[in-house]
MARPABA-438792 format. One record per residue (C-alpha): z, x, y. Coordinates in steps of 0.02 Angstrom, whole numbers. Example, Ala and Ser with C-alpha at 12.3 -4.5 7.8 and 13.67 -1.06 7.14 Angstrom:
<pts>
PT       w       u       v
PT     390     615    -225
PT     357     684     -53
</pts>
This chain:
<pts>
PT       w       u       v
PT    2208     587    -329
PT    2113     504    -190
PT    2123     603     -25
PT    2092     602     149
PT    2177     802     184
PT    2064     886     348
PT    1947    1036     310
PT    2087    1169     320
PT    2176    1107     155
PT    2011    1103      93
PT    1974    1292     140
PT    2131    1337      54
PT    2080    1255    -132
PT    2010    1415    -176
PT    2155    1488    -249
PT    2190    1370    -384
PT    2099    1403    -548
PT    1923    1369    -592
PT    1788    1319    -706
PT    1604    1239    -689
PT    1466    1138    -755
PT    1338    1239    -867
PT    1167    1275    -815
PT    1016    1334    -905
PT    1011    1509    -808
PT    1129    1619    -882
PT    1243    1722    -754
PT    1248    1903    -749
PT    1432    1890    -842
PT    1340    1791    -989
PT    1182    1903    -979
PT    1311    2057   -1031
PT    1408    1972   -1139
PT    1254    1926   -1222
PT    1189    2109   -1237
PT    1343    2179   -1277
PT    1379    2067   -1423
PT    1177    2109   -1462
PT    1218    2288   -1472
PT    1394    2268   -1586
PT    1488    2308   -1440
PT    1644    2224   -1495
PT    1730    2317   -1361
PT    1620    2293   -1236
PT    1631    2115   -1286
PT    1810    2093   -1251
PT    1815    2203   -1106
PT    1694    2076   -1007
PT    1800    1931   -1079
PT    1957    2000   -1003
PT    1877    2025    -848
PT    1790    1870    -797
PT    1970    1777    -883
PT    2055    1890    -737
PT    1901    1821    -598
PT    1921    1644    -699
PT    1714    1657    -707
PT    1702    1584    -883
PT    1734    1447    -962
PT    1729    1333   -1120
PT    1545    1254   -1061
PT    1501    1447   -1054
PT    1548    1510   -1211
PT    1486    1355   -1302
PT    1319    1373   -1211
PT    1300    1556   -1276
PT    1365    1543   -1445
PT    1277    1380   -1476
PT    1121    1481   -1417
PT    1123    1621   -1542
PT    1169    1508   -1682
PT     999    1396   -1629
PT     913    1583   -1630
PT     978    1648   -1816
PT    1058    1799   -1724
PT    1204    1809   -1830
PT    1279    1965   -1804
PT    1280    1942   -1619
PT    1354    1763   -1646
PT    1479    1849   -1766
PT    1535    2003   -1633
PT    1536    1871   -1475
PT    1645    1727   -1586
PT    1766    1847   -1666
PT    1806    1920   -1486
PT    1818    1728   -1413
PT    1922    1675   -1551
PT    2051    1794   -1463
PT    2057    1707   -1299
PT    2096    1539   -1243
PT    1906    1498   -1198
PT    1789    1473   -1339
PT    1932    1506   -1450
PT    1911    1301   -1531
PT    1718    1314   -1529
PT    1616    1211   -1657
PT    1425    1174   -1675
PT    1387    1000   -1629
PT    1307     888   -1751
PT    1131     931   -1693
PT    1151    1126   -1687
PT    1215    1103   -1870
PT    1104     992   -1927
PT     974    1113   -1856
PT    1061    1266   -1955
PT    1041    1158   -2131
PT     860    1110   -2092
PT     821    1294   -2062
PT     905    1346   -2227
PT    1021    1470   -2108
PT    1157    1506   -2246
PT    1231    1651   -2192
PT    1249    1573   -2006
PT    1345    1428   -2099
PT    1451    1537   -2201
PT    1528    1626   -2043
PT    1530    1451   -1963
PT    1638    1420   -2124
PT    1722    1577   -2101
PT    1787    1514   -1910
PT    1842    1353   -1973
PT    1701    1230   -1988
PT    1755    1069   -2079
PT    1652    1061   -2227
PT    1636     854   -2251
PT    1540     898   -2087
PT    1416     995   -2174
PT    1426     881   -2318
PT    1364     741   -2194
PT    1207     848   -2161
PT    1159     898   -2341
PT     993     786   -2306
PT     948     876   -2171
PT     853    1017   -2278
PT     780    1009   -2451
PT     841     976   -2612
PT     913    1168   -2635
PT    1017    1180   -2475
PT    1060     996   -2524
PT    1142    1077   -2672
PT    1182    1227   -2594
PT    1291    1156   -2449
PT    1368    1044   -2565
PT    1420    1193   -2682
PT    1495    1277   -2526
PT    1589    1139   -2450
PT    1686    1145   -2627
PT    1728    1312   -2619
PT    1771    1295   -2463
PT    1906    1159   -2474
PT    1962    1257   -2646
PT    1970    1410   -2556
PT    2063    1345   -2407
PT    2195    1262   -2514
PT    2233    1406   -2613
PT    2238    1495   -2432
PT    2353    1357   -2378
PT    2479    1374   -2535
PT    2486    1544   -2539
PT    2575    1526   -2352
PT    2692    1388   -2383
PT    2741    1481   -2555
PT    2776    1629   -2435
PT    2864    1533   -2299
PT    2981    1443   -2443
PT    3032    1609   -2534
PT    2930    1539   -2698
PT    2887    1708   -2761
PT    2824    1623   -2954
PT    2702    1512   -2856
PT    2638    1686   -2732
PT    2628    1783   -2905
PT    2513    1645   -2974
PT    2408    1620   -2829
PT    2386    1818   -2804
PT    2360    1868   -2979
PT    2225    1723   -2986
PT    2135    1842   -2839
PT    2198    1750   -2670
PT    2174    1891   -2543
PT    2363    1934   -2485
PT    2303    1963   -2292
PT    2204    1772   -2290
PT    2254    1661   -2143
PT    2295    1477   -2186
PT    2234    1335   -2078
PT    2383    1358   -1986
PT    2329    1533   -1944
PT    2496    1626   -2010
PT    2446    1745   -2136
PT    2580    1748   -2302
PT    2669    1899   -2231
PT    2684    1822   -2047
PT    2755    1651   -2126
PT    2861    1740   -2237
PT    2934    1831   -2086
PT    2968    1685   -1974
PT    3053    1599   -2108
PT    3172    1745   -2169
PT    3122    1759   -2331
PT    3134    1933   -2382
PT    3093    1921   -2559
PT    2912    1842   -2517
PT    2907    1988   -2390
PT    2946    2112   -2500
PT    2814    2044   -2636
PT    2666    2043   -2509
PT    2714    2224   -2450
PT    2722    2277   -2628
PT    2534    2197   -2657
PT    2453    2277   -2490
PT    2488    2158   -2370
PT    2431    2222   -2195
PT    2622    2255   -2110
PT    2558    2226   -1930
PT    2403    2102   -1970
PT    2460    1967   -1826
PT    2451    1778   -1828
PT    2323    1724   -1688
PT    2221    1880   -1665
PT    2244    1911   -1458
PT    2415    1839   -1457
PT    2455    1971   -1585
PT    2608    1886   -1664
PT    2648    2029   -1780
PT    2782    1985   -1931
PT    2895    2106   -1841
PT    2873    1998   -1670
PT    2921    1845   -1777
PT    3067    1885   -1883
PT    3238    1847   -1838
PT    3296    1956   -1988
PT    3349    2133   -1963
PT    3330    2141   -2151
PT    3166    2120   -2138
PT    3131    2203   -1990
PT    3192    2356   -2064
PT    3069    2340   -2240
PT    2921    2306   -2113
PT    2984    2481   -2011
PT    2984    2581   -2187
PT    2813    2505   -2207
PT    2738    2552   -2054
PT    2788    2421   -1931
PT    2734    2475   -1750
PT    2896    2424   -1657
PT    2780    2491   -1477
PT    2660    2337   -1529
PT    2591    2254   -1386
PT    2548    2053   -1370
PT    2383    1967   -1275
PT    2297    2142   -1296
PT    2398    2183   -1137
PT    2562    2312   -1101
PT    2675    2163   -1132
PT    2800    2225   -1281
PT    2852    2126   -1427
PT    3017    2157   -1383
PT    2996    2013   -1243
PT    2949    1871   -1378
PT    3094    1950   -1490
PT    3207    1926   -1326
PT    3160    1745   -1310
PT    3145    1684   -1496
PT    3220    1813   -1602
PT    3417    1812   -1578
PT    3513    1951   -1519
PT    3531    2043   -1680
PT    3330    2070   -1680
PT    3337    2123   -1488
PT    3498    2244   -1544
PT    3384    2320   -1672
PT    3249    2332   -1567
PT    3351    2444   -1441
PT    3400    2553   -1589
PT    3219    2607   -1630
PT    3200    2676   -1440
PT    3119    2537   -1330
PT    3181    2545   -1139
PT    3296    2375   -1113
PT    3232    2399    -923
PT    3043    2376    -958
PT    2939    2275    -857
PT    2811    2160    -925
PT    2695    2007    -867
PT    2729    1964    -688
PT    2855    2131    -647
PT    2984    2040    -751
PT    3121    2124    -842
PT    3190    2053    -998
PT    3322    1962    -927
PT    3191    1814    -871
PT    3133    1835   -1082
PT    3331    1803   -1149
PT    3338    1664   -1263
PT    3535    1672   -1287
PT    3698    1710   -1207
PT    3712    1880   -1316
PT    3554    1944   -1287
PT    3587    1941   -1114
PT    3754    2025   -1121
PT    3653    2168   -1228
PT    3519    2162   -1087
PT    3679    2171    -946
PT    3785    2319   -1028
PT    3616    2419   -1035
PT    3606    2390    -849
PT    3454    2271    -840
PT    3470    2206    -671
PT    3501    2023    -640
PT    3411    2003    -476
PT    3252    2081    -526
PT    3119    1985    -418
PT    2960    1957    -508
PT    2777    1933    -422
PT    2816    1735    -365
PT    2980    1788    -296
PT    3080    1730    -436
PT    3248    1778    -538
PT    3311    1775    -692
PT    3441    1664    -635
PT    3306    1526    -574
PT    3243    1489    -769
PT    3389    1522    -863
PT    3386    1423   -1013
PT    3546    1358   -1014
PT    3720    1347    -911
PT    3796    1504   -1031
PT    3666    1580    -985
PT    3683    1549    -814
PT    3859    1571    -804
PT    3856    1771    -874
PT    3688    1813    -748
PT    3820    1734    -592
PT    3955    1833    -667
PT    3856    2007    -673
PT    3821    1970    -496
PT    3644    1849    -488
PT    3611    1805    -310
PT    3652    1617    -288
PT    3654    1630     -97
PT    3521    1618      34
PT    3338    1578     -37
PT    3346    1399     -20
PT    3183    1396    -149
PT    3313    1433    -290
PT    3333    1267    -333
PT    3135    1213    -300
PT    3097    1356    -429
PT    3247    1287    -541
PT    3172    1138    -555
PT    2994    1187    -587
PT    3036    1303    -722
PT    3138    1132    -799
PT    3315    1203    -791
PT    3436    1107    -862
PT    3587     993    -779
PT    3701    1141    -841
PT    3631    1270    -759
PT    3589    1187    -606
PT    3765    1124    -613
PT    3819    1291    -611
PT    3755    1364    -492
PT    3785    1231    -371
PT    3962    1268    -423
PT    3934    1442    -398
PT    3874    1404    -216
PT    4007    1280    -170
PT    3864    1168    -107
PT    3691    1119     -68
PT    3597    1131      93
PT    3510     959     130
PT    3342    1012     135
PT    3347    1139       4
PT    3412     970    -106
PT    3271     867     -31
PT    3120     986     -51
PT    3180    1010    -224
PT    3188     822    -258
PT    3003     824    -206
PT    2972     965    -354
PT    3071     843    -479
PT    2966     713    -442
PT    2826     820    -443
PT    2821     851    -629
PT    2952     701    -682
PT    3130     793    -715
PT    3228     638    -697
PT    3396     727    -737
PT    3359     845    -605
PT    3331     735    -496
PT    3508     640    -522
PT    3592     805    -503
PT    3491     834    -332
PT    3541     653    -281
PT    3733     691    -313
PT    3728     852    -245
PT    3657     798     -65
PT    3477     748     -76
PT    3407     573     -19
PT    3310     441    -109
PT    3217     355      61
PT    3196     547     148
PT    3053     644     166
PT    3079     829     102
PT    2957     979      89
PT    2823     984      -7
PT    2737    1156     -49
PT    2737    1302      66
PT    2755    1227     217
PT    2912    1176     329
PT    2770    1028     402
PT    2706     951     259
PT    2853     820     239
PT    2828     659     106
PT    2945     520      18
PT    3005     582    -145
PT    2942     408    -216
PT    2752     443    -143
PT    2746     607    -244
PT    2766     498    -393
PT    2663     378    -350
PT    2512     536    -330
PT    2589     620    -506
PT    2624     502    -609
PT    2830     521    -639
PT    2890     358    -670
PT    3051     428    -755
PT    3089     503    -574
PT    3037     351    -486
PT    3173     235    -588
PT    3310     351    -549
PT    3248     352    -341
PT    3246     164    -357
PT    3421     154    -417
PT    3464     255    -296
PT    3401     133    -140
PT    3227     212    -140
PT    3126      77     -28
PT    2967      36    -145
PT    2898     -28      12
PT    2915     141     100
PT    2731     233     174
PT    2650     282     311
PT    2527     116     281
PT    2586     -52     226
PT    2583     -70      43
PT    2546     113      13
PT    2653     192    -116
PT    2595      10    -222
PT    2410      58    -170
PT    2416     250    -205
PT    2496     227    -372
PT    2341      88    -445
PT    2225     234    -336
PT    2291     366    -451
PT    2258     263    -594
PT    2470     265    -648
PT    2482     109    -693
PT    2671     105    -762
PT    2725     188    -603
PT    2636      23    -519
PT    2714     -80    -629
PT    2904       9    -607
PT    2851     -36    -393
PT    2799    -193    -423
PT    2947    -239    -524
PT    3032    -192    -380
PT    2976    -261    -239
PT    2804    -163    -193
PT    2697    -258    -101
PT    2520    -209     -37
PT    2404    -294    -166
PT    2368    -443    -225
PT    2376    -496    -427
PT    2215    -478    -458
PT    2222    -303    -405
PT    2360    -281    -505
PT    2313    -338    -661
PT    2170    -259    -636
PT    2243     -94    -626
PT    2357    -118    -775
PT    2196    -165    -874
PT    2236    -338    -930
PT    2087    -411    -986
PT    2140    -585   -1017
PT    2251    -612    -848
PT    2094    -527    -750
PT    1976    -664    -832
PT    2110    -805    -784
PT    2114    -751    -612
PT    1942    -730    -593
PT    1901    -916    -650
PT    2014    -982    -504
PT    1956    -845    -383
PT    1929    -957    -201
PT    1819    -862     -86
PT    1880    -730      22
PT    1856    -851     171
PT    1984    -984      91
PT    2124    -868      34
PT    2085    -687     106
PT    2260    -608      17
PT    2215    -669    -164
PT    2077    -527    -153
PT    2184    -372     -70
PT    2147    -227    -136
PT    2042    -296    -282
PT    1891    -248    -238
PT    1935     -62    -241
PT    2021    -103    -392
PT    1884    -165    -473
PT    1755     -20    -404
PT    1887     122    -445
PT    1884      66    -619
PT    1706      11    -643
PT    1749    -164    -678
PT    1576    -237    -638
PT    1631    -407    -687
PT    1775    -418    -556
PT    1657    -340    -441
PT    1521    -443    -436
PT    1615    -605    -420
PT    1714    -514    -294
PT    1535    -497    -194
PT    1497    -676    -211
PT    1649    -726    -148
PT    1624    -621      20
PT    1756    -500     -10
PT    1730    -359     128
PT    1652    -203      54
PT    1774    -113     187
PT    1877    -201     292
PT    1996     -25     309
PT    1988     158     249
PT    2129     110     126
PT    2006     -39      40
PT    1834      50      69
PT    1756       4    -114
PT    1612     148     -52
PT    1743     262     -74
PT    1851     180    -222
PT    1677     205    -339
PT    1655     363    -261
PT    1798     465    -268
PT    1811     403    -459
PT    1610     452    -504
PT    1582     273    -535
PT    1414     259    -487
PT    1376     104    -562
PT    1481      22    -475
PT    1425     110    -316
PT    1234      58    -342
PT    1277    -114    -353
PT    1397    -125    -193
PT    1256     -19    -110
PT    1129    -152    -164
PT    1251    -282     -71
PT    1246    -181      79
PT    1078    -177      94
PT    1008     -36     222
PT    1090     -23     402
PT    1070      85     545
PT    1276     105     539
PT    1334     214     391
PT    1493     267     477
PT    1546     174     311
PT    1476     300     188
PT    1542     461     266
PT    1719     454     166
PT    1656     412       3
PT    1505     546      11
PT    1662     666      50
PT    1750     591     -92
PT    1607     610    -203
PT    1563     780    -160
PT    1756     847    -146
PT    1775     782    -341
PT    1607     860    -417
PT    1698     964    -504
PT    1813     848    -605
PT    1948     872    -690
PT    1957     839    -882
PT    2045     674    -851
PT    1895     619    -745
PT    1718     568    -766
PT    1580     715    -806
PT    1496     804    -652
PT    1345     720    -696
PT    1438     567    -622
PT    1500     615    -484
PT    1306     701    -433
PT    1246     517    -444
PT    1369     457    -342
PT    1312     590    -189
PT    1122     558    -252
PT    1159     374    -208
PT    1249     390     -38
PT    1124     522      29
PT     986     406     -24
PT    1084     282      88
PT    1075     366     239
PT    1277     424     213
PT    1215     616     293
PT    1178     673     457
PT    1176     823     536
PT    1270     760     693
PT    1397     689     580
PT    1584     741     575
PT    1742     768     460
PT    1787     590     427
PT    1952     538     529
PT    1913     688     641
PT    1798     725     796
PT    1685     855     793
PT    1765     998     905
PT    1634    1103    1019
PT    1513    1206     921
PT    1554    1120     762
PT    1420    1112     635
PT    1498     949     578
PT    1469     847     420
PT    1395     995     375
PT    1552    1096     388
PT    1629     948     283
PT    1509     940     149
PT    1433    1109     103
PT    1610    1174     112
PT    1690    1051      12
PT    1553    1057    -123
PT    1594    1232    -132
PT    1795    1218    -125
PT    1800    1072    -235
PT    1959     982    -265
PT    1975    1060    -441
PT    1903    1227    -399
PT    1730    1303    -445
PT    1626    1207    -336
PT    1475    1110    -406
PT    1301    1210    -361
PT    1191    1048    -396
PT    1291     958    -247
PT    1239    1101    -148
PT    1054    1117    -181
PT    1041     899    -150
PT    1144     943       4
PT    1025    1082      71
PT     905     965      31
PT     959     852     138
PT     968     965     279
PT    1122    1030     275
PT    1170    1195     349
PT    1183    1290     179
PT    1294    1426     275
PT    1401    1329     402
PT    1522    1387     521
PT    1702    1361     437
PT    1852    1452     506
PT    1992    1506     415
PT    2176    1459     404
PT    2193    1592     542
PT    2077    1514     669
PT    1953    1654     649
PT    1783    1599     687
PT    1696    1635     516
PT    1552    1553     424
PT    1564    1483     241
PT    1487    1636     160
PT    1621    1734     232
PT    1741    1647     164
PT    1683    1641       6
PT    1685    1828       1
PT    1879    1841      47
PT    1891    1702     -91
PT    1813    1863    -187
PT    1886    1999    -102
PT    2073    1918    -113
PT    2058    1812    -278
PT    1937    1918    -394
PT    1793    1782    -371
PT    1897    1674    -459
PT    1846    1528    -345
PT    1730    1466    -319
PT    1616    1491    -491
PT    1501    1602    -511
PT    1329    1477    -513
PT    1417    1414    -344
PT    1426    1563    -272
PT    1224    1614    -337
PT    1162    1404    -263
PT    1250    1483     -80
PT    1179    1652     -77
PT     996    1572    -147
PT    1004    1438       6
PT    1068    1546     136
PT     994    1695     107
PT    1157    1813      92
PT    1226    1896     -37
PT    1430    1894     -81
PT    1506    2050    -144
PT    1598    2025    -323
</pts>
């Protein structure tokens, strides 16, 4: 999403989630993990893991970048401790070797590193495709493997399905012939896990009877134990007489089975479950109570009689009531006395957590009706994420297609339901606004929702606007954006000059520059289309703000050099504020060239300010802009090469930057109450080391 928010929303980034771009210095968090998993510390191991998952200070590039490094150094049992704890989490959990670390492994002859590769799930036609890579024995060696591997894997894989389809012949066979009764198929159930989450007691009762590990769970860290999965009290009760831990916990956290067994596992499980002794009033994840984990109408009615309370308020301010899964549901939570009055966020959180027209319905009904705004800010939510049938309730119950409603915390931050979809992509939402009378045509700039839809790269809501009515770019532009080659090449052979027929090109330029269309671009430049005629069609910033720094060195190399760069400042802020892109974006690496190119241009100054502000008294300026936004990135974590080129440059690598409080603070302190308040979980920890290297201070962790 392009952007032009002031410095204070960019202060406030730091709470959302993070991640970062590897570099070849290890952190402290990897040096430990690294000795820990040295030593055999498998404990040790997990206990960092949790820990910097809790700051968010690791990531996928960091776990591939240490486990690729012991694999490249033979140290398997380090590899094995640090890949059997990662396997448990959601980062590192889907690591491979890339075709160069493997092909390195088969040159070396490393077979045991390749048999625990095997052992986590390497595909072995892989390996086959490297057999050349080492001599004539591991050629014959890896292919020897690779066909065990596939045979044992299938066996593996039959063994499950037998289990999950009662076929207690085909389990006999397969376990007689020496299939280990605990393996884990490629879907990661084990046989007594499938059996269990299919009901088929017979299978279960087999596997117990052959040694089959009672609480062995599927996914090791979510700890999906065949007791958490079975809907069958039958079963339930052989797993109990086998030594079933009914206290188990899932995510290697104090979150009881009993709330998966609430959600998924009927009300004769949960029933059961309160038979063996576990408190119906627990509290798990969040400081909810089981009543947010119901699944059905009867499991709440068990949950209600033991006097689980209905307007238990969890750690975002939630109920139960708010994600009900459906209107019986609902209904009983309103009759045992759920709050439906007051809290005008009831319906915002509603909607996020996708309730459905029933229970929405009914508690409307419930509250006899809607309070404008609360039916307008939570519009804005369902067009947020796309709940079209939300949004039709919200529409009949009060809210208004061409109004502005809330949009997160703040009563003053007021937008068009129809923009939001335009910045999120919800085209369902934006066909039922339409219908409704939504104005396509509606923004704070001429042609904006139009523009800011191609800008956020949503083509089919641009196309649902254009169809009817948008205006604000020209066909080129569109076509561009809806990335029809042929009609772009048609245009383009007609294209007059800018100078003959100045609307044929509106918008196109970006257009072209956002999407790295060099073609379109460079006939664009030869027929004198403006390189920025406005800050809504600056093609600096279009190239920019997308890391398309091709397209940036040639409309730089139009340019040529001028004393004026008032031109560049947006789309080195651009650059810098999306270092750290998303997946959905282009690679860091891209975005770096892009502020390697504008700072080469002349696009920093130290007297320079926040573009489309002025620089207040005192203010440190562009400064403030840039080293704080290359912290506080747009998707958080911060990008530490940004810093160092903007240091470099001269920028003040510890600028003055007050908070949302109007304290006069400087950027190191805020990064320590992004510490202090957030557990370091923005910005990333190389971020925070580039700061404290170039400013000479050190932030607390």
């Amino acid at each position: 999403m392009k952007t032009r928010t002031l410095l204070s929303a960019v202060l406030l980034l730091f709470s959302v989630a993070a991640g970062a771009a590897a570099t070849p210095e290890p952190t402290k968090l990897e040096a430990s993990l690294l000795a820990a998993a040295r030593a055999g510390d498998a404990a040790e191991v997990s206990r960092l893991i949790t820990k910097s998952l809790e700051k968010r200070s690791f990531d996928d590039t960091s776990a591939k970048g240490l486990l690729d490094g012991l694999v490249r150094d033979g140290e398997l049992p380090a590899f094995t401790v640090l890949l059997g704890e990662l396997r448990k989490t959601l980062v590192g959990k889907d690591w491979q070797p890339d075709d160069a670390l493997l092909t390195e492994a088969v040159r070396g002859g490393r077979k045991e590193m390749i048999d625990a590769m095997l052992a986590s799930w390497l595909d072995p036609a892989r390996l086959e495709g490297r057999r050349d890579a080492g001599d004539a024995e591991m050629a014959e060696w890896v292919m020897r493997r690779a066909t065990e591997t596939r045979r044992q894997r299938a066996n593996q894989d039959e063994l499950v399905a037998a289990a999950g389809k009662g076929d207690v012949a085909t389990m006999r066979r397969l376990l007689d012939a020496g299939v280990n009764v605990n393996c884990v198929a490629t879907s990661r159930h084990t046989p007594l896990t499938q059996a269990a989450v299919k009901s088929q007691i017979e299978a279960v009762r087999l596997l117990l009877d052959r040694g089959a590990a009672v609480d062995q769970p599927k996914h090791p860290g979510w700890d999906y134990t065949p007791l958490c999965l079975t809907k069958s009290v039958a079963i339930a009760e052989l797993l109990k007489a086998s030594g079933a831990n009914v206290h188990a916990r899932l995510f290697g956290r104090d979150v009881s089975i009993l709330t998966y067994i609430a959600r998924y596992g009927g009300a004769d499980m949960v029933e059961w479950m309160l038979k063996q002794g576990l408190d119906p009033k627990m509290i798990g994840d969040h400081k909810q109570n089981l009543l947010f984990d119901a699944g059905d109408a009867r499991t709440v009615e068990l949950l209600l009689a033991a006097g689980v309370d209905p307007n238990c308020v969890d750690e975002f301010g939630r109920a139960p009531l708010s994600g009900a899964p459906n209107a019986e549901i609902a209904r009983k939570l309103i009759a045992a006395g759920a709050k439906v009055e007051g809290g005008d966020a009831l319906f915002n959180d509603m909607v996020y957590q996708h309730a459905s027209v029933g229970v929405m319905e009914a508690v409307i009904e419930a509250r006899g009706k809607m309070d404008p705004a609360a039916a307008q800010r939570a519009l804005i939510a369902a067009a947020h994420i796309d709940q079209a049938e939300a949004a039709e309730v919200l529409l009949k119950h009060g809210a208004k297609a061409n109004e502005k409603g809330q949009w997160g915390a703040s009563p003053d931050f007021q937008i068009f339901p129809l923009q939001v979809c335009t910045i999120h992509g919800s085209p369902k939402v934006a066909k039922v606004l339409l219908k409704h009378g939504a104005d396509p045509n509606a923004c704070e700039w001429s042609g904006g929702l139009l523009q800011n839809a191609i800008m956020n790269r949503h083509a089919d809501v641009a196309k649902i606007l254009r169809e009817a009515g948008a205006k604000g770019v020209s066909d080129l532009a569109f076509h561009l954006a809806m990335k029809d080659g042929a009609k772009v090449r048609e245009l383009l052979q007609a294209a007059p000059s800018f100078a003959e027929k100045p609307e044929f090109w509106k918008a196109a330029l970006p257009a072209a520059a956002r999407l790295g269309e060099l073609d379109a671009l460079r006939v664009a430049l030869r027929k004198g289309v403006p390189l920025a005629p406005s800050p809504e069609e600056n093609a600096f910033d279009a190239a920019a703000s997308e890391g398309q720094h091709e397209a940036l060195a040639e409309l730089l190399a139009h340019r040529g050099k001028r004393d004026d760069t008032s031109d560049l400042k947006q789309p080195l802020w651009s650059a810098v504020l999306n270092s750290h892109p998303y997946d959905d974006q282009r690679p860091a690496p891209d975005f770096e060239r892009c502020v390697k190119l504008l700072l080469e241009a002349g696009a920093f100054a130290a007297s320079d300010h926040l573009p489309g502000t002025e620089p207040s008294e005192g203010e440190d300026g562009m400064q403030l802009a840039l080293v704080t936004t290359a912290v506080f990135t747009r998707n958080p974590g911060g990008n530490a090469n940004v810093i160092e080129m903007l240091v470099a440059a001269g920028a003040n690598p510890n600028p003055p930057a007050g908070n949302a409080a109007g304290e006069a603070k400087h950027l190191s302190d805020l990064m320590q109450d992004a510490c202090t308040q957030q557990g370091c979980s923005t910005p990333f920890e190389r971020t925070i080391a580039a700061v404290e290297k170039a400013a000479k201070v050190v932030i607390k962790r």
